[in-house]
C-alpha positions in Angstrom: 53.6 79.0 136.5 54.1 81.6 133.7 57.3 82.2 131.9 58.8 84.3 134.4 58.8 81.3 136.7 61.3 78.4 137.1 60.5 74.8 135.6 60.1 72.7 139.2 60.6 69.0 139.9 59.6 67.7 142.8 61.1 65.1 145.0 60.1 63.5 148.3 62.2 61.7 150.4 61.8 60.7 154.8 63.0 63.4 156.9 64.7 60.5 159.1 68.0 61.1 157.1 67.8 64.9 158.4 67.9 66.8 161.7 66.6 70.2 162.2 67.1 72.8 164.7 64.7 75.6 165.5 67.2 77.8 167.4 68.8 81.0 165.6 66.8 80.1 162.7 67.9 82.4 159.4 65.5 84.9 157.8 63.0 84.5 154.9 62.6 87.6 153.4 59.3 87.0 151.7 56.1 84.3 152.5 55.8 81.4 152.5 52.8 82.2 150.4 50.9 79.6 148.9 49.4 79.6 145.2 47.5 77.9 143.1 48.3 74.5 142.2 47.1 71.6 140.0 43.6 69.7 141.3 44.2 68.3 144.9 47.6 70.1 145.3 49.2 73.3 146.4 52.2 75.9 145.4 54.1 76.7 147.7 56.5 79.9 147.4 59.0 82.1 149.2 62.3 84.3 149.2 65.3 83.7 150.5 68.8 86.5 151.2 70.8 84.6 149.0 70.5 82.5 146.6 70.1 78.7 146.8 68.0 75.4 146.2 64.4 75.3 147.6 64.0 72.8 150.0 60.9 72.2 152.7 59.2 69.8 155.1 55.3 68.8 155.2 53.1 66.5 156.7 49.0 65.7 156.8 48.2 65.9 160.4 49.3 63.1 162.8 51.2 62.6 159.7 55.2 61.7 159.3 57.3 64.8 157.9 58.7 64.6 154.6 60.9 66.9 152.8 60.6 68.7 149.2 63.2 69.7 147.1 62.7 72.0 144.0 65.3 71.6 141.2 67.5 73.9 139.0 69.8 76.5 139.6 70.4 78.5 143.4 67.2 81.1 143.0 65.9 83.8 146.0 62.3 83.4 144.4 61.2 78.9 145.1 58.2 77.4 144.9 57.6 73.5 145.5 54.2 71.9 144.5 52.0 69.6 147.1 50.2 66.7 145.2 47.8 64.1 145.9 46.3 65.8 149.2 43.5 65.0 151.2 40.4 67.0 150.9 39.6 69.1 153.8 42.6 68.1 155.8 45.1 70.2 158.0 48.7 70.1 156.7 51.8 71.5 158.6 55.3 72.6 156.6 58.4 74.6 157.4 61.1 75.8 155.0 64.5 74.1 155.3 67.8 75.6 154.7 70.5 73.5 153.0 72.5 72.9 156.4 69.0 71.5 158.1 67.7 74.8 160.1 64.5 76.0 159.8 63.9 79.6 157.6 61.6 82.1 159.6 59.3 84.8 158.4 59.5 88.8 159.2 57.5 87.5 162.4 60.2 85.1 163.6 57.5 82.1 162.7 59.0 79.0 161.6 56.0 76.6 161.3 53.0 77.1 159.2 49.9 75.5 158.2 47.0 75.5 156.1 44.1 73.5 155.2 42.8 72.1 151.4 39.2 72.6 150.7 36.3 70.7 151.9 34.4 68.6 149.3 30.9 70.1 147.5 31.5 73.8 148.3 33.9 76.6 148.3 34.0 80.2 150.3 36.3 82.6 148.8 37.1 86.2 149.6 37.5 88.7 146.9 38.4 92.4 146.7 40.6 94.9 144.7 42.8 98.2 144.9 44.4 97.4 147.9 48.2 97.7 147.9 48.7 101.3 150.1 50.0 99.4 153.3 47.0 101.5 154.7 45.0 100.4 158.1 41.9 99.5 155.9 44.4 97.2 154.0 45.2 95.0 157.6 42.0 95.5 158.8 40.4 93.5 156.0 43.2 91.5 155.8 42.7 90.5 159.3 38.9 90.0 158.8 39.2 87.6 156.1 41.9 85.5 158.8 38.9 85.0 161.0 36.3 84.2 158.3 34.8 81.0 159.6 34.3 78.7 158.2 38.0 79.6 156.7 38.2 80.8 153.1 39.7 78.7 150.3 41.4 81.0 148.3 41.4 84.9 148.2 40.9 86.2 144.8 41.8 90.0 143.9 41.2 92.4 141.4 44.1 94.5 141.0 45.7 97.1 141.4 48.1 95.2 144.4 50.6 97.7 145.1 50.1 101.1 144.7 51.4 104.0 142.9 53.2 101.8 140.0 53.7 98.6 140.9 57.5 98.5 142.2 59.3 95.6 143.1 60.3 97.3 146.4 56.6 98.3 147.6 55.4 94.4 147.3 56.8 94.3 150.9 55.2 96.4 152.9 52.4 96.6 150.4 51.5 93.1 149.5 53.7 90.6 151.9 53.7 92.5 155.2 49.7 93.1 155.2 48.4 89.5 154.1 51.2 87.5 156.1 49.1 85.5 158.1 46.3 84.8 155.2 49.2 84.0 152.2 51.2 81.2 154.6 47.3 79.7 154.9 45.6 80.3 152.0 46.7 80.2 147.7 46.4 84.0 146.2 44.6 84.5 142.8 44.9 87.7 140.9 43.3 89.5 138.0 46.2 92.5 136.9 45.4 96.0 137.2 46.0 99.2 135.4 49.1 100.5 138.5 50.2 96.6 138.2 51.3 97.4 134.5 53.4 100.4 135.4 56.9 99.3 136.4 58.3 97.0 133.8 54.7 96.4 132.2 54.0 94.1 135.3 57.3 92.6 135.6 57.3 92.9 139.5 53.4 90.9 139.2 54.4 88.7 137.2 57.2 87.3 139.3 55.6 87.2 142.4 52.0 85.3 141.5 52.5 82.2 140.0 49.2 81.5 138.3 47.6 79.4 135.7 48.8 79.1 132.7 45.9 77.9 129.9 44.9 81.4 129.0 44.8 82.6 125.2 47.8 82.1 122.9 50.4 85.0 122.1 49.4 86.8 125.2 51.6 86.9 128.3 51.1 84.3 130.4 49.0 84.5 133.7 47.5 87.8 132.5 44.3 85.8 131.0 43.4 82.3 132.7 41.0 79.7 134.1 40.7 77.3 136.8 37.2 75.3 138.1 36.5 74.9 141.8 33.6 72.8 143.3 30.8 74.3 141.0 32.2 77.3 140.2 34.0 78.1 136.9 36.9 81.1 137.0 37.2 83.2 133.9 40.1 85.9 135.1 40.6 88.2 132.3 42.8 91.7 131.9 40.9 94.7 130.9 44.1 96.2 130.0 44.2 94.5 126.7 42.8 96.3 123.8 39.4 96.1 122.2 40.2 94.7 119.0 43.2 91.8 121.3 40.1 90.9 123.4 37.8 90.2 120.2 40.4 88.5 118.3 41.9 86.3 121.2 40.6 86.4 124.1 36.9 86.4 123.7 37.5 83.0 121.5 39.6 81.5 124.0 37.1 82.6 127.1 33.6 80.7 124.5 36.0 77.8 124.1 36.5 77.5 127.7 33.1 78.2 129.1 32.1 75.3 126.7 34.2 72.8 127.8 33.0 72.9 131.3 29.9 71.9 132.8 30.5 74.2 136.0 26.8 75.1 137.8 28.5 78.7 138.2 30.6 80.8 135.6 32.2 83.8 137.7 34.1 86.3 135.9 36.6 88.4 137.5 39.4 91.4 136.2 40.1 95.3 137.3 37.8 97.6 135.2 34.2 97.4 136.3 32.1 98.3 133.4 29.5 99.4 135.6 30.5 101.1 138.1 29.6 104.8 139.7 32.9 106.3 141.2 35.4 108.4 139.5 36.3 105.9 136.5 32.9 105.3 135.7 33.2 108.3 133.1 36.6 107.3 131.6 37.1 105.9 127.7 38.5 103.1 128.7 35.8 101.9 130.8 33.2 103.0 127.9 35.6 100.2 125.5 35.3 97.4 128.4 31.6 98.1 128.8 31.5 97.6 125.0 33.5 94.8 124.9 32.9 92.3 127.6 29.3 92.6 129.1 28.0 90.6 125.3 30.3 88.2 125.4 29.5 87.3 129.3 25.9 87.5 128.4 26.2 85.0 125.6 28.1 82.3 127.5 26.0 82.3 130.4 28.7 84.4 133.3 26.3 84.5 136.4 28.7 86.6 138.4 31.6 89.2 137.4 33.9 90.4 140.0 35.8 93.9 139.4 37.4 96.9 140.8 39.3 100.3 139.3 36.5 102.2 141.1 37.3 102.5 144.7 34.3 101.4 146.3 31.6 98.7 146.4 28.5 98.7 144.0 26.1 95.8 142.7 24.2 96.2 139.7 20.8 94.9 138.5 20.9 91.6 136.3 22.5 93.1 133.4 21.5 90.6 130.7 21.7 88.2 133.0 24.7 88.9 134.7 25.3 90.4 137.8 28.2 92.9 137.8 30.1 93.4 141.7 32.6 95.8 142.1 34.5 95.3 145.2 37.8 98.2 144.9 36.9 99.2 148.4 40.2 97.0 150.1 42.5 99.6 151.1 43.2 102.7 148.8 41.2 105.8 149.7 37.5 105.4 149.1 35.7 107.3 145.9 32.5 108.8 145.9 29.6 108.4 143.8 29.4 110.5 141.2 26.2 110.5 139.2 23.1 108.3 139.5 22.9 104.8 136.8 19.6 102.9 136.1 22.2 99.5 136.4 23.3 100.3 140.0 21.3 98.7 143.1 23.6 99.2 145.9 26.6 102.1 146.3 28.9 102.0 149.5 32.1 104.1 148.8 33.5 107.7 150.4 31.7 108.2 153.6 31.6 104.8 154.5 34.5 101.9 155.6 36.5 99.4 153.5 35.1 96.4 152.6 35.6 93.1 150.9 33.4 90.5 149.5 33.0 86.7 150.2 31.0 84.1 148.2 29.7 80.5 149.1 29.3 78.0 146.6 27.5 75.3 146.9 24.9 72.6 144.8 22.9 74.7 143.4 23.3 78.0 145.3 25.5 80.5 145.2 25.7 83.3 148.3 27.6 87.0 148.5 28.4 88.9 151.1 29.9 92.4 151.4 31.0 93.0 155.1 33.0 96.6 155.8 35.6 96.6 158.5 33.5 97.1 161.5 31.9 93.9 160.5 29.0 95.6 159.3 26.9 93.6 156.4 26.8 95.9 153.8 24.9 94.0 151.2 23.6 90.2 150.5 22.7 88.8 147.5 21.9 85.0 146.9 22.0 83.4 143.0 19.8 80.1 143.1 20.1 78.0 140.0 17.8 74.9 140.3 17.8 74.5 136.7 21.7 74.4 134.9 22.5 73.2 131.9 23.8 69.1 132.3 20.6 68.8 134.3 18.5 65.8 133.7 14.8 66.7 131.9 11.9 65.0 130.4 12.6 64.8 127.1 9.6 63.5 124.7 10.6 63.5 120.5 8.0 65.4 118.3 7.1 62.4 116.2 3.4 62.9 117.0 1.6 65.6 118.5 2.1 65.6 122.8 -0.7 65.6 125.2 -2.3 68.6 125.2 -1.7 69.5 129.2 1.9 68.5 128.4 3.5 71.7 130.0 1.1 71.6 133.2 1.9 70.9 136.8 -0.1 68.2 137.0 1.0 66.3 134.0 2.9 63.0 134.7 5.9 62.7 132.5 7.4 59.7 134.4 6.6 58.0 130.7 9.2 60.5 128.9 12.8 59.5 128.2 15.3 61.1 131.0 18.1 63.2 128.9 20.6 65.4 130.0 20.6 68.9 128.3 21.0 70.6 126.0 19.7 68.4 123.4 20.3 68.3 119.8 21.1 67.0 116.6 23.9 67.4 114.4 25.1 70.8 115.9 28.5 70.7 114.9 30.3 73.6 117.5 27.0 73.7 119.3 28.2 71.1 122.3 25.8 68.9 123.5 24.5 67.1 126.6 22.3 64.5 124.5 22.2 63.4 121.0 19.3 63.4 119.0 21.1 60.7 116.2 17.2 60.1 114.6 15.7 63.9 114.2 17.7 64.4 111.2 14.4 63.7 108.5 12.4 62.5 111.1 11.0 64.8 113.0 10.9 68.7 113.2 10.1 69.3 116.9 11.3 68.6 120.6 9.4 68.9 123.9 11.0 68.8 127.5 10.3 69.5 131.0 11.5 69.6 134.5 10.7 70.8 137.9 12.4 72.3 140.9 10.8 73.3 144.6 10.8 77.2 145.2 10.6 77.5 149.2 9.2 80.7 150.9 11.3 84.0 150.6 11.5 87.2 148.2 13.2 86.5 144.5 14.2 89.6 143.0 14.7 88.6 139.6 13.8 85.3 137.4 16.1 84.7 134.8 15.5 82.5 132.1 18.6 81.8 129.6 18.0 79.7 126.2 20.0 78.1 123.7 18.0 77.2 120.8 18.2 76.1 117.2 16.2 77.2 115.7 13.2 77.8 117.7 11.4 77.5 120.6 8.4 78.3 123.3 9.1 78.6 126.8 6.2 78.1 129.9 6.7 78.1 133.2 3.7 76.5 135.2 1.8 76.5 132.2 2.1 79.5 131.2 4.4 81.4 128.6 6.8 83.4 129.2 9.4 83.4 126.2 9.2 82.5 122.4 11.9 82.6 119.8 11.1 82.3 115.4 7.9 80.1 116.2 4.5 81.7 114.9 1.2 81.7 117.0 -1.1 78.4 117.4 2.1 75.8 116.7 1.8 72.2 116.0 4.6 69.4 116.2 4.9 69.8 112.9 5.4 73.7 112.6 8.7 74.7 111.7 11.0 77.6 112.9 10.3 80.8 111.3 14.1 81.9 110.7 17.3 79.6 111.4 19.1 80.7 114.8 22.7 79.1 116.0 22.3 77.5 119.3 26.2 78.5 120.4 24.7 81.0 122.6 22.8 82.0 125.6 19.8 84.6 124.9 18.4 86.0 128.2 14.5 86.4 129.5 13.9 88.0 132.4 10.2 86.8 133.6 7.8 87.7 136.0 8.8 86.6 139.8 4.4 86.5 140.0 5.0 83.0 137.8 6.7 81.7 140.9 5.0 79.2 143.3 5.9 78.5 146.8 6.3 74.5 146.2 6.8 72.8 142.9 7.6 74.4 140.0 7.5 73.4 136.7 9.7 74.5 133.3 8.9 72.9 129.9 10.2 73.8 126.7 9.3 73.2 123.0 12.2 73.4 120.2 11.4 73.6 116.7 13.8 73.1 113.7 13.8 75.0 110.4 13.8 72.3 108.5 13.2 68.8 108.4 16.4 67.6 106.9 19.8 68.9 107.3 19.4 71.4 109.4 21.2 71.5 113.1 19.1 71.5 116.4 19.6 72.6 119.9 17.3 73.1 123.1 18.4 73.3 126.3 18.1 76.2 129.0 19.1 77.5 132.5 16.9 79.4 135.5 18.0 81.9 138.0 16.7 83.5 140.9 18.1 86.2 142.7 17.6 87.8 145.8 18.9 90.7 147.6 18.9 92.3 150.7 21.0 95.7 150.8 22.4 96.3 154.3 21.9 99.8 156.3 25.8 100.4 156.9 26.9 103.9 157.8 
């Protein structure tokens, strides 16, 4: 919870010691709406007519009820956290006045429910500029209900209420369309330009209560984090200026990317930098296009969720990263307005609402963009069977390595197993494995590793390397990348320049190097120097495939 938000302490004792009537139950005049809580838990909020102390009743399924308390002062905004739940399991809770009646919703509901995500994967819906109280809004709002398998969280990206942001249009703009979905499942937000307006974002800000380990000095739950089953969250506000987002944030976002070993790195916030519609064309999206897209590329983002432009759009692999905008979820729809070598798919004015789902899971990662009539507008898959924290075959340049080293049919079996990326004395370049000998010893590193490719189209391959200093890069034998290392290269050649290894660079090869079957990646690291110089080789693979649908 930010600073707008109430310190809570919570307290569970047996409901025996209570009895509770359903009958002329009082009225809750916002949610329950759940939010993000800490690992295996949830956040549970509402608002009451009056104030008082936050009080309600839960239980697992087949389970006894127990009873919540939240502590400090009489509020009309409470929120009690859940700990210490099971994993894919149903949970029931009501929300208890202080004489023992239970609270009901606008919809004269007293009992509600939701479910805590399955093990090994996660669904999630996302989509922006939504807030009108329009019949788009509900329709997508109802779609996403009767997603199944159920969504785990719902993630937007901004603009929630339209025109300003007002305290007073969060009900019918925010509560009263997502009713059903906020009682079930937690909320994420990235803030939007509209969300700023009334009382720069007071109104947001007291509504969401979101993650707090974003960058220092800034307001809270503007900039944050949080990791789900593979998939790392980077939710950042484009509202910020240039020279605020190089100074704080773009330090706080490498820190973070770096201490996580997440297969997936999705970014999400409200202005797309490359987008089509009506904003496309503005300054301020010129300033996030300059701003964000290099630091993304460098740590290795896969995915960036946005909005601002009221439609949906996918881009190529833009250094790597693919760049969604989903603002088509309820305000009136924009049209394209000029033609951009980055765009690959365009569904906006003319067309319906839409929102986006992804599935994450092992090694894959799946989006969807279905419109209102249920019509798939576009598909695109992200397959990463190589990720950095994968195991390779790691073999130390002390002498030269078999010739046929970086073939398909050499056996490495004989090669020591390391996780990468590998190094030596890399100081802020974070490592998998330790190289503690290179350091006068050797000047070169080889490794390789395999992954089955199964039959289907792949768009794009996309290679990403960290290196320091240099390195070559084959895939079934053959090249396809090199870095500062000259032609004709022995064990013993050094780097031709030095190179920090804090960053991704990005290769895009030739889908023709693919084989239907096994597949192999090897990769040779050379150093600058034989002595006191740092080292770092390690790399990731991506293959993307899409399939635009035919919506009209």
């Amino acid at each position: 919870m930010g600073s707008m938000h109430r310190v809570l302490i919570i307290i569970a004792f047996s409901s025996l010691l209570f009895s509770f009537s359903s009958g002329n139950a009082s009225r809750l005049t916002r949610g329950p709406y759940l939010q993000p809580g800490p690992e295996g838990g949830v956040t549970i909020a509402w608002y009451t007519e009056s104030p008082t102390v936050g009080r309600l009743q839960w239980r697992a399924e087949g389970g006894e009820w127990e009873d919540a308390f939240e502590s400090g002062t009489p509020s009309v905004r409470h929120e009690v956290t859940l700990t210490d739940l099971r994993e894919g399991h149903p949970y029931a809770y009501r929300i208890v006045e202080e004489s023992g009646a239970l609270l009901a919703n606008l919809s004269a509901e007293s009992q509600f429910a939701f479910q805590t995500p399955r093990a090994g994967v996660l669904r999630f819906a996302a989509f922006g500029d939504s807030g009108t109280n329009s019949t788009p809004q509900r329709a997508i709002a109802d779609a996403i209900r009767r997603e199944n398998p159920p969504v785990d969280l719902v993630l937007l990206t901004g603009d929630v209420v339209y025109p300003s942001g007002a305290d007073s249009d969060y009900d019918a703009k925010f509560f009263a369309p997502y009713s059903a979905l906020l009682s079930r499942v937690p909320f994420y937000s990235a803030i939007g330009n509209h969300d700023y307006e009334t009382e720069s974002g007071a109104p947001y800000l007291r509504v969401f209560s979101l993650p707090v380990n974003g960058p220092p000095a800034l307001t809270p739950e503007t900039v944050y984090s949080f990791e789900r089953d593979g998939a790392l969250f980077l939710i950042h506000d484009t509202n910020l200026s240039q020279d605020l987002v190089r100074a704080r944030v773009a330090p706080w976002h490498l820190s973070t990317v770096k201490a996580s070993r997440a297969r997936f790195r999705i970014a999400a916030f409200h202005h797309s930098p490359y987008s089509s519609g009506l904003n496309s064309v503005t300054s301020h999206v010129a300033r996030i296009r300059e701003t964000y897209p290099p630091l993304f590329a460098q740590s290795g983002v896969d995915l960036v969720l946005g909005g601002h432009d009221h439609a949906y759009e996918r881009s190529r692999p833009m250094d790597g990263v693919l760049y969604v905008t989903t603002g088509a979820g309820g305000a009136s729809m924009y049209s394209r307005i000029g033609a951009n070598d980055y765009s690959e798919h365009f569904y906006g004015e003319g067309g319906r609402h839409s929102y986006t789902t992804v599935d994450v899971s092992d090694k894959g990662l799946t989006l969807r963009q279905t419109d209102t009539a249920g019509c798939i507008v576009d598909r695109v898959g992200l397959y990463k069977p190589i990720g950095e924290g994968d195991v390779w075959r790691v073999f130390r340049g002390t002498s030269a390595p078999p010739s046929d080293w970086n073939q398909q049919t050499f056996q490495d079996r004989a090669w020591e197993p390391l996780a990468v990326p590998v190094g030596a004395a890399a100081g802020d370049e974070d490592l998998a494995s330790t190289l503690a000998d290179m350091d006068g010893s050797y000047l070169s590193v080889y490794a390789r590793t395999s992954f089955a490719l199964g039959v289907g189209k792949v768009n794009y391959a996309i290679l990403r390397v960290r290196y320091d200093d240099g390195f070559v890069a084959y895939l079934n034998g053959k090249e396809v990348a090199r870095r500062n290392v000259p032609e004709r290269q022995t064990y013993q050649t050094t780097a031709t320049a030095k190179h920090a290894g804090t960053a991704f660079e990005t290769f895009r090869i030739p889908v023709t190097e693919l084989q239907v079957g096994t597949n192999v990646l090897a990769l040779e690291g050379h150093n600058a120097a034989l002595r006191g110089s740092d080292f770092v080789l390690g790399a990731e693979l991506t293959l993307i495939a899409a399939e635009p649908g035919r919506c009209r």
